[in-house]
C-alpha positions as a Markdown table, in Angstrom:
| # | Residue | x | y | z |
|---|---|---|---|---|
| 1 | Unk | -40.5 | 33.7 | -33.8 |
| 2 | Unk | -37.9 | 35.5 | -36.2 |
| 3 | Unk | -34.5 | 34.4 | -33.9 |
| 4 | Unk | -36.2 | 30.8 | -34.2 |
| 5 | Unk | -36.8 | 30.5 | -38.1 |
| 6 | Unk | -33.4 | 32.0 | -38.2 |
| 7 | Unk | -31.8 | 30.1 | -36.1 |
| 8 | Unk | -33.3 | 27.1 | -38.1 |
| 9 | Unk | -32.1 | 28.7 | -41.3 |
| 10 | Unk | -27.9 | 28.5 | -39.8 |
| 11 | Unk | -28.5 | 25.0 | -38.4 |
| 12 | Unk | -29.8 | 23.6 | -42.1 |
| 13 | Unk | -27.5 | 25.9 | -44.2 |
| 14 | Unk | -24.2 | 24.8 | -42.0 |
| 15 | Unk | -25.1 | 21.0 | -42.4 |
| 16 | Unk | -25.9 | 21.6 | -46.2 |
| 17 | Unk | -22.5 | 23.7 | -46.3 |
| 18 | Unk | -20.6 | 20.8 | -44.7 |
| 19 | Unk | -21.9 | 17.8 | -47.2 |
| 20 | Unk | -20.7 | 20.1 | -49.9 |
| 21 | Unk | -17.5 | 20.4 | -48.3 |
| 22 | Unk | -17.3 | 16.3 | -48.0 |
| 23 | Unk | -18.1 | 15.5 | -51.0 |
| 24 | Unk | -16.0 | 17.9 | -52.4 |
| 25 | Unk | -13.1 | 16.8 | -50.8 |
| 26 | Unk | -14.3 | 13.0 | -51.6 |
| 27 | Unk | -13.9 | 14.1 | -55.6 |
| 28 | Unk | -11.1 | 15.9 | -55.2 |
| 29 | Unk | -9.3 | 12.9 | -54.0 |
| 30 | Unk | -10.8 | 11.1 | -56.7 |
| 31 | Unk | -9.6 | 12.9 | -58.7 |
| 32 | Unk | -6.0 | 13.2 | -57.9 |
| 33 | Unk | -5.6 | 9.2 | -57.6 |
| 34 | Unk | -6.7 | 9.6 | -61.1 |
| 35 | Unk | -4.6 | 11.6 | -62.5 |
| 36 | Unk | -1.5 | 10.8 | -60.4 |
| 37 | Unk | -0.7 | 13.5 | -58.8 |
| 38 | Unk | -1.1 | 12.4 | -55.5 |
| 39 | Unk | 2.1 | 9.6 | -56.6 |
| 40 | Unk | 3.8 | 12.4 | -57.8 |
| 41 | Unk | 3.7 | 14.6 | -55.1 |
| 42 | Unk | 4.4 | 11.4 | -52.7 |
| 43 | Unk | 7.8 | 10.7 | -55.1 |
| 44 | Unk | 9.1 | 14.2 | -54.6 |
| 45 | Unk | 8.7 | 13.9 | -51.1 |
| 46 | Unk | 10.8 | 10.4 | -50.8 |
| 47 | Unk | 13.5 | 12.4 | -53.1 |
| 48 | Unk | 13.8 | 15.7 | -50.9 |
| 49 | Unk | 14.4 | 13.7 | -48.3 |
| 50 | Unk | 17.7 | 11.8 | -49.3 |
| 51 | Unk | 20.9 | 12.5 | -48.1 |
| 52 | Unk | 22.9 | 16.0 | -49.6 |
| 53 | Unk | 25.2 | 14.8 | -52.0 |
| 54 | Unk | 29.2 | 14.9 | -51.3 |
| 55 | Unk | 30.1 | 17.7 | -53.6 |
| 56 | Unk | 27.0 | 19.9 | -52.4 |
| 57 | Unk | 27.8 | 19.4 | -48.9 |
| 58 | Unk | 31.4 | 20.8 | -49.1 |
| 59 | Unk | 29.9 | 23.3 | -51.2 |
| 60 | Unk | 28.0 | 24.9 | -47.8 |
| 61 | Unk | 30.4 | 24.5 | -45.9 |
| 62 | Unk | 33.0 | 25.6 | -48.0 |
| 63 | Unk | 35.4 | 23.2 | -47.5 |
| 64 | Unk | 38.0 | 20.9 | -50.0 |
| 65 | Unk | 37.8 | 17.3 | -50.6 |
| 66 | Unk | 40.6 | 17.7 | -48.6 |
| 67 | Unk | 40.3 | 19.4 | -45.9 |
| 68 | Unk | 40.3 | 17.8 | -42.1 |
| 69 | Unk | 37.8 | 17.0 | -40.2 |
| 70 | Unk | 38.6 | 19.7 | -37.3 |
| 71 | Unk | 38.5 | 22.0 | -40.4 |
| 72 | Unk | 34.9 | 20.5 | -41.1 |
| 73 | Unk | 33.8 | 21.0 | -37.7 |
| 74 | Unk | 35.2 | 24.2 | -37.4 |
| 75 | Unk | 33.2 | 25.6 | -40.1 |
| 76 | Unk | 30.1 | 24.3 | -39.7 |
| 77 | Unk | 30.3 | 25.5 | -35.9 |
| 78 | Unk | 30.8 | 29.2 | -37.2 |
| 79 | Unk | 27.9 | 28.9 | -39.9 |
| 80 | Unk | 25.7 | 26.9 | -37.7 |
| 81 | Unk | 26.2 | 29.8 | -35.0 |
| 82 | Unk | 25.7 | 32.3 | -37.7 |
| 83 | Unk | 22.6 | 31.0 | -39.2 |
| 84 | Unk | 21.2 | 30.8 | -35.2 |
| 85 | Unk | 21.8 | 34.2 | -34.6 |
| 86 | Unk | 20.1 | 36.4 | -37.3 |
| 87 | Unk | 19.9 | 33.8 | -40.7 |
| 88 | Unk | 17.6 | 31.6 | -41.5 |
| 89 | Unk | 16.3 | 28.1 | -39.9 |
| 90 | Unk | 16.5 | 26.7 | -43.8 |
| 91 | Unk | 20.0 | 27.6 | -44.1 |
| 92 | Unk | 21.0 | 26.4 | -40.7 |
| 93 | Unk | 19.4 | 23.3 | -41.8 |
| 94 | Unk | 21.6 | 23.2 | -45.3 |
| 95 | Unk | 24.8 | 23.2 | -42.9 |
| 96 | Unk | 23.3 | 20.6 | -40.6 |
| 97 | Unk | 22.6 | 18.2 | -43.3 |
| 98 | Unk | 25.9 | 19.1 | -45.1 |
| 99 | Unk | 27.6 | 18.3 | -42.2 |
| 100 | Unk | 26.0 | 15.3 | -41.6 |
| 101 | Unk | 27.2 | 14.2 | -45.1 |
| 102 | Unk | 30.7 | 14.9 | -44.9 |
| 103 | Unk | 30.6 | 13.4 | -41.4 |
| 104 | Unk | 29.0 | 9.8 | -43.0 |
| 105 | Unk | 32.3 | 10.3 | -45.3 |
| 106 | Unk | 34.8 | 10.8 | -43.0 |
| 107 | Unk | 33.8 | 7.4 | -41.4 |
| 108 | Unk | 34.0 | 5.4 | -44.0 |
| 109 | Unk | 37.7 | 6.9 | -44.9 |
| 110 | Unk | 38.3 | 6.2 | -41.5 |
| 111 | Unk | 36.9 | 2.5 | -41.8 |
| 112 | Unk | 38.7 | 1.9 | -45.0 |
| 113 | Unk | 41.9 | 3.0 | -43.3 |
| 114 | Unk | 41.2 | 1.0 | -40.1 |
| 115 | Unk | 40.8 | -2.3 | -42.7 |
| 116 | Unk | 43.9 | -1.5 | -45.1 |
């Protein structure tokens, strides 16, 4: 008789537990629409997501505006193989995206040439 009014008890108290948590959630989203920070948050996303800029690109790698693109490859081969060894998957991620930069660059230099 006791397991079945307790067993009773955890059925009703879960499914009283669980609207809570729905509504809650329900207001919570309410309440960021209202006060924009769910835009906000969206915005920063978009941004973090562009392309590395020129200057901060040949900053990772460590390179000069002019500076070749075997010398390019070069170093972002040994830091890429450095950061996969014992650094970190952010950093190795910096030198990817800085590499993909300069690499966006080089091609239009090259275009530009191939047009002159």
């Amino acid at each position: 008789m006791a397991s079945r009014l307790l067993a009773n008890l955890i059925v009703v108290g879960s499914g009283v537990l669980a609207r809570a948590l729905v509504q809650a959630y329900r207001q919570a989203l309410s309440n960021a629409s209202k006060s924009g920070v769910a835009r906000e948050t969206a915005q920063n996303i978009i941004k973090a997501n562009k392309f590395m800029a020129e200057p901060e690109a040949r900053q990772v790698l460590g390179v000069t505006e002019h500076s070749s693109w075997e010398e390019i490859l070069k170093k972002y081969d040994n830091l890429f193989e450095q950061n996969a060894k014992n650094g970190s998957f952010y950093l190795q991620s910096k030198v990817h995206r800085a590499k993909e930069c300069l690499e966006v660059v080089h091609q239009k230099k090259a275009q530009g040439t191939m047009d002159a």
